[in-house]
C-alpha positions in Angstrom: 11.0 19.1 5.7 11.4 18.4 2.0 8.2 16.9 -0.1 7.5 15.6 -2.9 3.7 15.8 -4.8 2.2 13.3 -6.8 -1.2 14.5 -7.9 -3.8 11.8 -8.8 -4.1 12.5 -12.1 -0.5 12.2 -12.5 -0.4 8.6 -12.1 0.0 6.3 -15.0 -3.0 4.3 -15.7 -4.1 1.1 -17.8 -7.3 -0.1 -18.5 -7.7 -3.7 -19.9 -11.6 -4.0 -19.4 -11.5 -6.7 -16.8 -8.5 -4.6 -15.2 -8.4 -1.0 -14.7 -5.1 0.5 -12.8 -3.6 3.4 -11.5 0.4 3.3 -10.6 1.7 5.6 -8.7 5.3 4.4 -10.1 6.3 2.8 -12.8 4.9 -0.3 -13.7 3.7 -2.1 -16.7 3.7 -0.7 -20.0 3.8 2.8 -18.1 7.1 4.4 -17.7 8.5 7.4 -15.8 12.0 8.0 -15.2 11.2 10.5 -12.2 8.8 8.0 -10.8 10.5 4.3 -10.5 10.6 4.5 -6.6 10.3 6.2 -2.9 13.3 4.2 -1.2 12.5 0.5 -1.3 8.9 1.4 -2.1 8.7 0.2 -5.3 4.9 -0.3 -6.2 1.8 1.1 -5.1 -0.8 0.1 -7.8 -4.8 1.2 -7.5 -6.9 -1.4 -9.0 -10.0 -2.4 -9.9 -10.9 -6.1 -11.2 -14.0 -6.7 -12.4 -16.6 -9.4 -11.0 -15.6 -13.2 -12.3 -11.9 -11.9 -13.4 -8.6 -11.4 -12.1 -5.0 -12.6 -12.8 -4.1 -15.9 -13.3 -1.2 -17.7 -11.9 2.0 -15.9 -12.1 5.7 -15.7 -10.2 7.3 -13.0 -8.0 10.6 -13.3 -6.6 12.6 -10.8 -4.0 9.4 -8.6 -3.1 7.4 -7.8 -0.2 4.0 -7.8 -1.7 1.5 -6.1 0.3 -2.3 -6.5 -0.9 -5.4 -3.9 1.2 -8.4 -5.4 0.0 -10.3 -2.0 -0.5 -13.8 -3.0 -1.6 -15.2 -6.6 -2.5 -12.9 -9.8 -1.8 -9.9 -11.4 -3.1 -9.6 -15.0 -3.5 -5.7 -16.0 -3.8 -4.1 -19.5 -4.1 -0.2 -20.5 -4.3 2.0 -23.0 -4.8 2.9 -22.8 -1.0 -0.6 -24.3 -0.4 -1.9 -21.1 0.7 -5.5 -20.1 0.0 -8.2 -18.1 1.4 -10.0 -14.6 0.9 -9.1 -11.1 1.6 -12.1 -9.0 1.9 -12.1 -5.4 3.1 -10.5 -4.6 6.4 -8.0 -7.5 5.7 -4.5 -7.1 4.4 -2.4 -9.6 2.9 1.2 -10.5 2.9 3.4 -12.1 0.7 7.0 -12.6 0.7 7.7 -13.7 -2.4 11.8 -14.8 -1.3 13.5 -17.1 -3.3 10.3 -17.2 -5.5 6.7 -17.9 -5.4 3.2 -18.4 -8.0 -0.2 -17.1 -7.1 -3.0 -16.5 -8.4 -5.6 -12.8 -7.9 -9.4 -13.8 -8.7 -12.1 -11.8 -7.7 -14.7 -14.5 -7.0 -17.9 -12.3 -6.6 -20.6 -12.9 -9.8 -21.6 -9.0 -9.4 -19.5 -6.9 -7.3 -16.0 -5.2 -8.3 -12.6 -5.8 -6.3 -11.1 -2.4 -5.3 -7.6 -3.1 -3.9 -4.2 -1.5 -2.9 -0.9 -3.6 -4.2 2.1 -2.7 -2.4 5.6 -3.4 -3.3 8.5 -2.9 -0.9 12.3 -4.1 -1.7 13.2 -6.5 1.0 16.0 -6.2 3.8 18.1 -8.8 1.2 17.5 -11.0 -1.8 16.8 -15.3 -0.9 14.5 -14.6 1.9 12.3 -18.4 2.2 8.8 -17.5 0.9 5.6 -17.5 3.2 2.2 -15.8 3.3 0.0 -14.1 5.8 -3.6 -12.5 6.1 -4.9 -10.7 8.8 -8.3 -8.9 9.6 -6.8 -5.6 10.9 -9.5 -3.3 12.8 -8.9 0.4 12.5 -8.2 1.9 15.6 -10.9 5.3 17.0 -10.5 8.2 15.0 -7.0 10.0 15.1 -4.8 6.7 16.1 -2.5 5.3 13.5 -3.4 1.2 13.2 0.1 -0.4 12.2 -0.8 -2.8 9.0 2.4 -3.9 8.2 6.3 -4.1 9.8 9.4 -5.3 10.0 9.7 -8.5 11.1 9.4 -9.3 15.2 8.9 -5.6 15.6 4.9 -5.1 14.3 1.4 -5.2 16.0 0.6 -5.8 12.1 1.7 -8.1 9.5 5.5 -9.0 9.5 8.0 -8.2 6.3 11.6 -8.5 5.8 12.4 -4.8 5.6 12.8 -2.1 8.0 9.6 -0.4 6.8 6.0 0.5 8.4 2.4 0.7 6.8 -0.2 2.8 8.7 -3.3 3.5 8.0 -5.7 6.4 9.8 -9.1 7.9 9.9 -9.8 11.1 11.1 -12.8 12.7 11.8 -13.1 16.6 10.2 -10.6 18.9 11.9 -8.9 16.9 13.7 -5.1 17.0 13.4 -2.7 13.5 14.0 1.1 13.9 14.1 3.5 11.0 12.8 7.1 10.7 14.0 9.9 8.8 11.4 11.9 5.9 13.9 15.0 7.2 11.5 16.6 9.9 10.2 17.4 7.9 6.7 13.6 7.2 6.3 10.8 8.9 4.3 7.0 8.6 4.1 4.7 8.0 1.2 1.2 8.8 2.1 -1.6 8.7 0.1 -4.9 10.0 0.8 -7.6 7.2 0.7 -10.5 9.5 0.2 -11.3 12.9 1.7 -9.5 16.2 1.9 -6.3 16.8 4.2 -3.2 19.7 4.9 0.1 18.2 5.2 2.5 21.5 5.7 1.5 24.0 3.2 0.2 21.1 0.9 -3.4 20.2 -0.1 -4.2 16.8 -0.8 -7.2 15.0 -2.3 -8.5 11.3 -2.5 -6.0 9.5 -3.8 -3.4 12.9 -3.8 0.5 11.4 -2.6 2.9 12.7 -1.3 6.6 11.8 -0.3 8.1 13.4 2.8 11.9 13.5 3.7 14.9 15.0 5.3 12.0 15.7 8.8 11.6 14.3 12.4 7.6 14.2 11.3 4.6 15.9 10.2 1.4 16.8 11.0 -1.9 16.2 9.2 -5.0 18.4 9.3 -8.2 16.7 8.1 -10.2 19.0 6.3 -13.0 16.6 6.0 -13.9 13.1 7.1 -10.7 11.5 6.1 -8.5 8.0 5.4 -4.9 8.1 4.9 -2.3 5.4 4.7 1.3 6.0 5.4 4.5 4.4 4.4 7.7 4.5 6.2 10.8 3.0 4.7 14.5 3.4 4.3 15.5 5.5 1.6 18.7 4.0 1.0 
């Protein structure tokens, strides 16, 4: 098993008042050759947006863009006609295809947005555009609860690329095992909050690491713990 350890405080970060972020690859005004990707994960951005704020309408094109509404609640509109909000425990899904605009405002007077962005390369470029949102309960303590997969394939949201998002809770000391579908595919996991053993690794909240070149791993929960995992080609 080969691994790869990104540290917390090795993220790049901006802070524009309304906006503060934390990329775990390069993004923005924050660049690092070592760090533009894990496979076709491109983006995985740790934001908060303050209370009345957010960002105003703007285009993607050729992405899967993954959004896990963390704390507080989302309120997103596109040209598609979309609209509706993502509050915690939802995940939202946009395939951005040929090209899309949408909007990120978080509606609440008094309470911050806390939010994962996720970007993953699709399967191919001019993929028709389309949305999704889904309330995703967590399944008991040690299961992995599928958030996102490839298209037709998924007890989560659907995406045009062989790739998987999981999310798990475990409870302290308890151990959960995760199997790769592919020999070509790696795992970015990131630890949500809490304390975890991943080989001889250490992780802490919000502690990454890339795993490669392995059938799967194991991961020992230290303390009361959320992880979220994501498997994609690496090629």
């Amino acid at each position: 098993m080969k691994t790869l350890f990104h540290p917390a405080h090795t993220r790049g970060g901006a802070d524009y008042g309304w906006l503060k972020a934390q990329h775990s690859f390069s993004f923005g005004s924050w660049f690092d050759p070592g760090r533009i990707q894990f496979g076709a994960l491109r983006v995985w951005n740790d934001d908060w947006v303050a209370p009345g704020t957010g960002f105003s309408k703007h285009p993607h094109n050729d992405m899967e863009i993954i959004t896990i509404t963390l704390e507080g609640r989302l309120r997103h509109r596109d040209n598609l006609g979309s609209e509706g909000e993502i509050r915690a425990g939802e995940v939202q899904v946009m395939s951005a295809g040929t090209g899309i605009e949408h909007s990120e405002i978080n509606p609440d007077p008094r309470t911050p947005l806390r939010l994962f962005q996720i970007w993953i390369f699709p399967d191919q470029q001019g993929h028709s555009p389309r949305y999704d949102q889904r309330a995703i309960p967590m399944e008991a303590a040690g299961i992995w609860t599928e958030l996102a997969g490839p298209m037709g394939h998924t007890t989560g949201l659907e995406i045009h690329q062989q790739a998987r998002i999981r999310r798990i809770q475990l409870e302290p000391g308890q151990t959960a095992d995760y199997t790769l579908e592919h020999a070509e595919r790696g795992v970015y996991a990131m630890v949500v909050d809490g304390t975890a053993a991943i080989g001889e690794q250490l992780l802490n909240t919000r502690d990454a690491i890339g795993i490669f070149e392995t059938p799967g791993f194991s991961i020992n929960a230290q303390t009361a713990l959320d992880v979220i995992a994501i498997e994609v080609p690496l090629h």
